[in-house]
N, C-alpha and C positions, 0 to 999 in steps of 0.2 A: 752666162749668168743672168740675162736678160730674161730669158722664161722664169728665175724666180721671185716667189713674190718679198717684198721686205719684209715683213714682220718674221717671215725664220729663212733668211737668207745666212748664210754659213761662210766661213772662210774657206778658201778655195783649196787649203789641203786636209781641213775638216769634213767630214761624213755626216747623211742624217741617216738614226737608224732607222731602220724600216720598219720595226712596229710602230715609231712615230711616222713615218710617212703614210705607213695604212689606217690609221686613227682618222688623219686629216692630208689628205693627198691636194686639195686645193689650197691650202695653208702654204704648201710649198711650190705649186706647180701654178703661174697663170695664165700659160698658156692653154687656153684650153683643145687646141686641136691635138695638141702635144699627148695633154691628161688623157683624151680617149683612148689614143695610140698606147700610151699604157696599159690603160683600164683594158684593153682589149688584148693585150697578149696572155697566153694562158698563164705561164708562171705566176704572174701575177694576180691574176684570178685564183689559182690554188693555193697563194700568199693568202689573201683575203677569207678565201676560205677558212684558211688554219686558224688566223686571228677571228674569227668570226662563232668557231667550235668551241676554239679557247674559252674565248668571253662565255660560252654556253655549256660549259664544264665537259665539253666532247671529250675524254681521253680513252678511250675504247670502242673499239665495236659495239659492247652490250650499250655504252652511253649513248649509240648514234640510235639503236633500233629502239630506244625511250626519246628521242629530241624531238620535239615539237616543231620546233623550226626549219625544218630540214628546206624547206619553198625559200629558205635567206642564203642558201648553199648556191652555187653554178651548177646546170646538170650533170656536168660533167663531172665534179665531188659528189654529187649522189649518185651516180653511176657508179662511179667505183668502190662508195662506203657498201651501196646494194649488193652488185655485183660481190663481194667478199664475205656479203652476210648471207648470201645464197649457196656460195660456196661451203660457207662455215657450215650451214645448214646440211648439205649432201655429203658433207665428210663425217656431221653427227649423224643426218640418217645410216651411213654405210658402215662405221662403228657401231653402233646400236644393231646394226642385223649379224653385223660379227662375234659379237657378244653372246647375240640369240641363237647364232650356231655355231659357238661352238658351246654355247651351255647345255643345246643338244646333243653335241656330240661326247661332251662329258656324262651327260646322262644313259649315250648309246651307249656309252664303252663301261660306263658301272653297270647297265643291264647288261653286256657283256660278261665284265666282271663275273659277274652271280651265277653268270654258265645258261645255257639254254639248253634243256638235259628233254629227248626225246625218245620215245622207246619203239623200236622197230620191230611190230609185230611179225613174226613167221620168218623172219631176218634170219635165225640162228640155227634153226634148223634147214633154211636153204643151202646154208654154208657149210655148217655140220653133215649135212646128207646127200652134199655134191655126189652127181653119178659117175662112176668112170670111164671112158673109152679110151681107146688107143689105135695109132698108129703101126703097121709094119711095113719094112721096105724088104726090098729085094731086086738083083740086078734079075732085068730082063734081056736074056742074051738075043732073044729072036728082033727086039728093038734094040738095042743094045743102051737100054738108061733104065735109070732105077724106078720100080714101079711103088705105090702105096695102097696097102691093102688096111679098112675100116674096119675095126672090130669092138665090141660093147664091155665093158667090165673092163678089169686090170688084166695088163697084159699077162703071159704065162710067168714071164719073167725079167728082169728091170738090170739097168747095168751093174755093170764090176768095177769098183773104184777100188785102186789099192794105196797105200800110203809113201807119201812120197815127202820128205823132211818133218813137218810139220802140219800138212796139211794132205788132201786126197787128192788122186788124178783120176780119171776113166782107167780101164786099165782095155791100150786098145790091143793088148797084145792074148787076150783073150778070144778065144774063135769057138768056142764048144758051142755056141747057139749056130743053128743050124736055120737057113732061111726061110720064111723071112725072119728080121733079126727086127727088135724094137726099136722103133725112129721117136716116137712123140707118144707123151699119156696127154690125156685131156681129162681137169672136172670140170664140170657142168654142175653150175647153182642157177635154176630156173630164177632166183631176186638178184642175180648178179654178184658182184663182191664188193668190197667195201670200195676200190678204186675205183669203182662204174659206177658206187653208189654220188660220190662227193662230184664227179665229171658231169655226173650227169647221164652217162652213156650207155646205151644197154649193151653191156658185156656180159655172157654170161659165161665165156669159157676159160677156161683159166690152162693154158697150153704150158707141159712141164717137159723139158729136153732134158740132157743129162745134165748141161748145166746149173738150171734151175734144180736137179734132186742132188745134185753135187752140194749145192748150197745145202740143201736141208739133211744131207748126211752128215755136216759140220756143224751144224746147230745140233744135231741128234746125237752126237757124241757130245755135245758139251754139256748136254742135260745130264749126262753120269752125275758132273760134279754136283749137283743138290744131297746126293746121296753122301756128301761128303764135309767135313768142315774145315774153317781153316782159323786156327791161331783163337779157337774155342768159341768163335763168334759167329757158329752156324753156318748150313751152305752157303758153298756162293757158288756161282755161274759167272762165267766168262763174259766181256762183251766185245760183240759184234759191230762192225761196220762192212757191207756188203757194197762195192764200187762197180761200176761198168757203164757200158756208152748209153747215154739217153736217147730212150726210144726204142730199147732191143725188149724190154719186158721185165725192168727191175721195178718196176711198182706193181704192174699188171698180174701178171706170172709170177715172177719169186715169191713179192710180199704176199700176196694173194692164196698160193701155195704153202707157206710157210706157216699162214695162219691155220690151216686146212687142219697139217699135220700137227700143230700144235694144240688145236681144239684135240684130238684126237690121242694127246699125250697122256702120262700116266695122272689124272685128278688130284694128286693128292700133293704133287709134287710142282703143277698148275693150275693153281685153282681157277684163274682168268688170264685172257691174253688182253689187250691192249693194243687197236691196232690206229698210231698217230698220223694224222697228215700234218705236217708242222706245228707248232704251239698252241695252234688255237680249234682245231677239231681232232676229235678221238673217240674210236667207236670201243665201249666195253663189252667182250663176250665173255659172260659169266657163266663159268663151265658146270657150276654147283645149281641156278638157278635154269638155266639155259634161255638167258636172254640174251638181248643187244639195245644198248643203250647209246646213243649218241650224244656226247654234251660237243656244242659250242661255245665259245667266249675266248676272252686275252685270258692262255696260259691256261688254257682247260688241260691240255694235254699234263702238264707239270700239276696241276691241284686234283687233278683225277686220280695220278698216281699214286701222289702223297695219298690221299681219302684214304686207299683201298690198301695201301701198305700199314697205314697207323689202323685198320683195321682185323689186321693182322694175316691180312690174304697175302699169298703168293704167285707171283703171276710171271706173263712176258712179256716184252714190250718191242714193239715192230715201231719204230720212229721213219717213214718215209720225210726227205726233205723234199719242200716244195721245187719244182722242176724251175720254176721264176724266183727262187729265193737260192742266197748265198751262205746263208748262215747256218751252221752246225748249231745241234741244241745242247740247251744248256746242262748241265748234267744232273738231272733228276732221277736217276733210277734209285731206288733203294739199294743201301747199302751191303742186305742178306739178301736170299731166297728169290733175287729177280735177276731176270737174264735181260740185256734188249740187242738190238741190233737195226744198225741205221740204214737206210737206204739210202744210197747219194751217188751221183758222180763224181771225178776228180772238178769238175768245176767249183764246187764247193770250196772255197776260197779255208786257207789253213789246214787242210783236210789230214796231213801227215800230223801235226802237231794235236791235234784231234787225236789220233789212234795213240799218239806217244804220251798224252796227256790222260787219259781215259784206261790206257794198259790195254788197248782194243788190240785184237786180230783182225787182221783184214781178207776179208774175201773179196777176190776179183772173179767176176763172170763175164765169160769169154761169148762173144758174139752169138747167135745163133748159125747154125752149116744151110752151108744152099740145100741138104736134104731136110736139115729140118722145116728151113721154112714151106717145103714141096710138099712135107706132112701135113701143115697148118694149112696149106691152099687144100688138099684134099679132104680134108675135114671140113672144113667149109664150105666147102661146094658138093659134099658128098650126095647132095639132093640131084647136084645135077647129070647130066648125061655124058660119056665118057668124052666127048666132042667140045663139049662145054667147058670140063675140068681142062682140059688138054688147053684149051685155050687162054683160059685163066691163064696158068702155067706160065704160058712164054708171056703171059704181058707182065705178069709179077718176074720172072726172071730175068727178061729184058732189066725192067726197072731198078733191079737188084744191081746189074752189069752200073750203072751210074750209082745210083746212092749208097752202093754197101746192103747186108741184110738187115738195115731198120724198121725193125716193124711198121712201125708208128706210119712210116710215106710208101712201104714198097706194094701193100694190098687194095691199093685207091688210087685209079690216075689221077685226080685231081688233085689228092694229099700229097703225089709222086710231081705233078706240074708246080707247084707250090713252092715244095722243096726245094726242086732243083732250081728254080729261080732265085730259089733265097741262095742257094748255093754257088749259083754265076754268080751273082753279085760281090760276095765272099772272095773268090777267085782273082775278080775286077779288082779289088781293093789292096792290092799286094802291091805294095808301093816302093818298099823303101829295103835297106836291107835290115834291119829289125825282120820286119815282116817276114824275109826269107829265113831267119830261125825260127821263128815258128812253124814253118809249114816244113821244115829239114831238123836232119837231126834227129829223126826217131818222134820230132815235135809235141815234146812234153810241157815244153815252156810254155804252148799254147793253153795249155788249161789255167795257168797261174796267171794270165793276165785278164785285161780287159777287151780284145779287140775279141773278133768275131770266128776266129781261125780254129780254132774248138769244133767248129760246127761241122768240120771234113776231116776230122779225126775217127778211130774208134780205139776202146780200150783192149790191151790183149796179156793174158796172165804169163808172168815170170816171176821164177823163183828169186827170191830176194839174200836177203845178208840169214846166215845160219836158220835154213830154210823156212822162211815164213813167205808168203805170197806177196808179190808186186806185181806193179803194174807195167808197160811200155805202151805207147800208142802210134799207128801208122796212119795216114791217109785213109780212107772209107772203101776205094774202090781205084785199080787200075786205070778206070777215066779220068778221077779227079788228083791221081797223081801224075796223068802225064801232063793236065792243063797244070798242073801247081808251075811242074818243071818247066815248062813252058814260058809262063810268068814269070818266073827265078830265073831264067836263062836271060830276060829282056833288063834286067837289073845288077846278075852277079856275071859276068865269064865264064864257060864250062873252064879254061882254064884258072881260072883262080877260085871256082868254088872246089874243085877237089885238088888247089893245090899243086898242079902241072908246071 
């Protein structure tokens, strides 16, 4: 008690408060080496501080960046009132540019909105006046493998499908065509097709197996029903969903094809086709005017419909879902006089409740044959010299022996080195035993989740519950199921995965 001074000396279980010791600090303290030692710890400089802001009406940031006084502060409170107001500062600048895009991007997406409607000169008649060639095979006994002979126009004659529950098969039991037999048609639209036009890619051929005209002989009968009504509320038409493995040619080929024969159906019965790449592009060919009109924007696909149905046209609607998208579309077709039909994988997340929900039939398209795809290589290279083709051949067939017949990787080594990397890795990843149902079992489950086990699958047709078409799916290729087993074996037991 010696360091304090008398005149506000305190009783010794009494306290001085400390806005009064900050008021007058030598009033209580006389010692003065003491009082520096004080004055000099920081708490108490920041004490001083406050009391000092106080007295200067400081109670916010906005009051510090108006205080005049700010040089009666320690640096060290002004350090940190600045430092906060610079802060404050770079948080308003970085809202403010948030603000400004996405005011822009409300503004992209209402010029979206409004559709960006384009009209593709000489479009319609590329596609309407596709040329045709074709494919024939035939064994070669003196080689003993099947050879492929190039010819211009539609073949002499196209397969036999005969009916089988509900739906068509090939009918392979058929032999009156005498060799060579038809392997592959091809059209040719010198502006590509609508899937080469949105890729980007110059495709001009549009390659149709019997699978692909299997499809379009099941849309071909479904068009009967326009001719007909139901429950006084005018035609209807059936709708379609069309399933198989991504990458064999269900955008390329089918939809591509589909649209062909359908320009080419009876006018009056379709007036336009519609052909959608997910919700938001959709090319219209208007079979009355003979154009091609492209709109983009959110949900062109769904307000382009509607236009042309409240306009009192009839048409068909090819709905492709995007290969990186999961979502089935929403259901827009017109209620009369439109048919559509989707294109998807089983990836497509709900895809059954889709067809159950919709009243859809489903078609399933079965892989392309090692001959078909041997047509597609000789068409393609028919410029070259038999030495050339023959080579081609074993590199695309090799590649085939690993990835399955997937178009999309098997006619490009570098498409084919790609894949199969993404596919090792795939493989790599099989960890646990979850993982071993998916890649066993016929591995259906594989489609309905999230990992990556889908991707060494392919889709293959079986008749289903009171014969309408389903699906089952196996491994891609003999390679990839012996490394699957492989994998599965370092996890499960031979004996206890079958059970022993």
């Amino acid at each position: 008690r010696e360091h304090f001074g008398s005149r506000a000396a305190v009783e010794e279980e009494q306290n001085v408060e400390m806005w009064k010791f900050l008021w007058s600090p030598d009033a209580y303290i006389k010692d003065e080496q003491l009082l520096e030692e004080i004055s000099n710890l920081k708490d108490y400089q920041l004490l001083t501080d406050r009391r000092k802001l106080t007295d200067g009406n400081v109670m916010f940031l906005e009051n510090w960046r108006e205080f005049k006084d700010k040089a009666t502060v320690t640096p060290l409170a002004r350090k940190k009132f600045d430092d906060a107001l610079t802060q404050i500062r770079k948080e308003v600048a970085r809202w403010e540019a948030e603000e400004r895009a996405k005011q822009r991007a409300e503004e992209d997406a209402r010029q979206d909105t409004e559709e960006k409607t384009t009209k593709l000169e000489g479009f319609y008649e590329s596609v309407y006046g596709a040329k045709w060639g074709h494919v024939l095979g035939f064994y070669d006994n003196k080689i003993f493998e099947d050879r492929m002979e190039i010819h211009e126009g539609k073949p002499p004659q196209s397969w036999t499908y005969k009916t089988e529950g509900l739906t068509f098969e090939k009918d392979d039991g058929v032999e009156q065509f005498r060799p060579p037999r038809p392997r592959l048609m091809v059209l040719t639209s010198d502006k590509g097709w609508p899937y080469s036009w949105r890729e980007n890619k110059p495709i001009v051929d549009c390659y149709v197996n019997c699978e692909v005209e299997r499809a379009w002989r099941i849309v071909k009968d479904d068009l009967k029903g326009l001719s007909g009504t139901y429950g006084g509320y005018g035609p209807t038409l059936r709708q379609r969903i069309l399933i198989g493995t991504p990458g064999i040619g269900n955008s390329m080929n089918a939809g591509s094809y589909l649209l062909y024969q359908l320009l080419h159906s009876n006018a009056e019965k379709i007036q336009v086709v519609v052909h959608c790449f997910g919700e938001d592009e959709a090319y219209v060919f208007d079979k009355t005017t003979k154009t091609v009109t492209k709109y983009v924007g959110s949900e062109a696909s769904e307000s382009v419909v509607s236009s042309l149905s409240q306009r009192g046209m009839k048409g068909y609607i090819i709905y492709d879902v995007p290969t990186n998208g999961s979502q089935l579309p929403i259901s827009f077709s017109p209620s009369t006089g439109w048919g559509t039909i989707v294109l998807a994988s089983p990836k497509v997340r709900d895809i059954r409740e889709f067809v159950r929900q919709r009243i859809s039939r489903q078609i399933t398209m079965n892989c392309p044959e090692e001959m078909d795809v041997k047509a597609m290589c000789a068409w393609m290279k028919r410029d070259w010299t038999p030495q050339g083709q023959e080579k081609y051949w074993r590199m695309v067939s090799h590649q085939m022996l690993f990835l399955g017949p997937i178009l999309r990787y098997i006619f490009d080594a570098k498409d084919f080195s790609k894949r199969y990397n993404e596919l090792d890795r795939v493989l790599r990843s099989i960890k646990s035993r979850d993982d071993v149902v998916c890649v066993t079992y016929e591995a259906v489950t594989a489609w309905f989740t999230e990992n990556p086990f889908h991707k060494l699958m392919y889709v293959k047709r079986e008749k289903g519950r009171f014969g309408a078409e389903d699906f089952k799916t196996d491994l891609l290729s003999r390679h990839l199921a012996d490394r699957a087993a492989s994998s599965v074996l370092k996890i499960i037991p031979l004996k206890k995965l079958f059970g022993f």
